[in-house]
N, C-alpha and C positions, 0 to 999 in steps of 0.2 A: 525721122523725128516727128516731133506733135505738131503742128499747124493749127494758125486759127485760119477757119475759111470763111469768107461773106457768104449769107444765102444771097441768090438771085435776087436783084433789085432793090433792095435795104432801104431803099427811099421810100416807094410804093407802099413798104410793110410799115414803116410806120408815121406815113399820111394815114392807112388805110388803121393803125393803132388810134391815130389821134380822133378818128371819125365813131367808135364805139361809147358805151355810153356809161359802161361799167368802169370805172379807175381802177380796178383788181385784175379785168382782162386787159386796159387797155400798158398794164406795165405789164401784165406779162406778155402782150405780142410785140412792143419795144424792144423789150431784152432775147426774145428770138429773133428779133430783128438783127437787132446788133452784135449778136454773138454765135459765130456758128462754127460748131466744132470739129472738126475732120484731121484725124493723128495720121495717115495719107492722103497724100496727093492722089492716087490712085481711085483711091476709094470715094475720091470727094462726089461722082457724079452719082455713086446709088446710096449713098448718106445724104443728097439734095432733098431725095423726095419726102422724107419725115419734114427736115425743116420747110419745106415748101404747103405741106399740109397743115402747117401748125401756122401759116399766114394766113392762108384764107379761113381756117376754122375760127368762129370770135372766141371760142372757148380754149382753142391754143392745146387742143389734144389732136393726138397725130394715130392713125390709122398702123396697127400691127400689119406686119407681112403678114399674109396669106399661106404661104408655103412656110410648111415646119420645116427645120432648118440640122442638121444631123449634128449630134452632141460629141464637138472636140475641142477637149479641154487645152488640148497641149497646139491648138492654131492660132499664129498672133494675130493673123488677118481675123480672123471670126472674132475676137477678143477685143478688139479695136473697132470694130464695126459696132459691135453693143454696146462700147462706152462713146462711139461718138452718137449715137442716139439720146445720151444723157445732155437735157439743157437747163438752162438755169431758170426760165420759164417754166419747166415742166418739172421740172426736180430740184428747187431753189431752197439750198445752206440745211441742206439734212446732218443729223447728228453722224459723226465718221465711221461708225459700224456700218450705218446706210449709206454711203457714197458713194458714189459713182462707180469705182474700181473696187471693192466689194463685192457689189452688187453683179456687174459682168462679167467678173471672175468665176461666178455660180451660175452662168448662163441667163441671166434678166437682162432685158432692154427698156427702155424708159418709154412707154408706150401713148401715154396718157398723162394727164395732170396728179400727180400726184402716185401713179401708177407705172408699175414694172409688171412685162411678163414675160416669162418662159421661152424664147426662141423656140424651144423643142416640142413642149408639150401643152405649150399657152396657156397653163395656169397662169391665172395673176394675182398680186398682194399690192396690197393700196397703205401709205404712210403720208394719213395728213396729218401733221403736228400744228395744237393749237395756237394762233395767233399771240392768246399772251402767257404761251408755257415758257417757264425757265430753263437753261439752259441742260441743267439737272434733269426734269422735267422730260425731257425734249430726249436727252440723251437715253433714259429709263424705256418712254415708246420706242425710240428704234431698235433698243436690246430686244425687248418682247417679240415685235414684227423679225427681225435677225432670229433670232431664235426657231422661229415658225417656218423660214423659208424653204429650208430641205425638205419639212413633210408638204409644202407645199405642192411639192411637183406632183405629177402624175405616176403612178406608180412604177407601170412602162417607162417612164422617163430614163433617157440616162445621163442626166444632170443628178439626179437623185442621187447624196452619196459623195460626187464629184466637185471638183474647184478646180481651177486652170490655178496653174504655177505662179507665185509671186513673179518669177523671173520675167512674165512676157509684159507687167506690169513696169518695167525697171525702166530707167532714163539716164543716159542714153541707150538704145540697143547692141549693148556688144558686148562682151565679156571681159572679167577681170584682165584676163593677161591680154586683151588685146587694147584694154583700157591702159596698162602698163607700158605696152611696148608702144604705143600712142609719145604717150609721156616720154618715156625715153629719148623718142626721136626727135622731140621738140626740145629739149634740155641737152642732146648734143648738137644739133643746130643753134641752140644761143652760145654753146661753148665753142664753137667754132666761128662767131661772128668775131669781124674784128672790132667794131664797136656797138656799142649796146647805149639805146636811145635812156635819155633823163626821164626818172619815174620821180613821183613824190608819194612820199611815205605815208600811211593814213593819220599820222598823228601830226604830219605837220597841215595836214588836211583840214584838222578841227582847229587850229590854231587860229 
């Protein structure tokens, strides 16, 4: 399932938030503070090292991997690792064609402030949306940048062309019938209880 993970020391990050001088960096080393993303347990210690970059940086931009990283769409581990690079510091209430799962879907990782790049071929594409764009506004830029990302890659790329499956996106992970036969077994276990605990009804709830 999805986890939230603490970065290392959450304290440290934001004593060391409150000592900057800028109010624009020092909420966004805050909210890397306090929100750190990791969809495995697994994965949580080589998804440390971005959030751990984006503390000591005052600018709250995190360091690409160095090794390109081989283009497969259909692996959840790969797919979950570039969306738990998305933070709210670094990629904060982008319009939904830009978000997070999107975005990783197509092979980007949130690499920088306002920046995603390419795992494969480290192209990057930059979406800063103005402070006082409307909503409307806001939604139009992300279309435009959305629109640009596939010629963005490298030609060699082979994200170029590619998207990972809605499917490794889905929650929870497991398939219809096994989502099914889940249910069932929990519905002939209450039908075989012989008594069943008092519920209250949502409506007498609002009463």
């Amino acid at each position: 399932g999805f986890d939230l993970h603490r970065s290392p020391d959450p304290g440290s990050e934001v004593r060391r938030a409150l000592e900057m001088s800028d109010p624009s960096e020092r909420f966004r080393a805050t909210l890397s503070s306090l929100l750190y993303f990791s969809p495995d347990g697994a994965l949580a210690e080589e998804a440390s090292a971005p959030g751990e970059t984006a503390g000591r940086e005052s600018s709250g931009a995190r360091k690409a991997a160095p090794v390109a990283r081989e283009c497969r769409p259909g692996d959840r581990k790969d797919f979950q690792r570039r969306l738990a690079t998305f933070k709210t510091g670094t990629w904060f209430a982008k319009p939904p064609s830009m978000a997070p799962v999107p975005c990783a879907r197509r092979g980007w990782a949130n690499v920088a402030s306002d920046t995603i790049e390419c795992e494969s071929c480290g192209a990057r594409v930059m979406l800063k949306i103005p402070e006082k764009a409307t909503r409307e506004e806001a939604a139009k830029i992300a279309a435009k940048v959305f629109s640009t990302m596939d010629s963005k890659h490298k030609r060699e790329c082979g994200w170029k062309g590619a998207t990972c499956p809605i499917s490794l996106a889905r929650f929870p992970r497991v398939t219809d019938a096994e989502l099914k036969m889940e249910f069932e077994n929990r519905r002939d276990r209450l039908g075989r209880a012989s008594q069943l605990p008092k519920t209250t009804t949502a409506a007498a709830m609002l009463e």
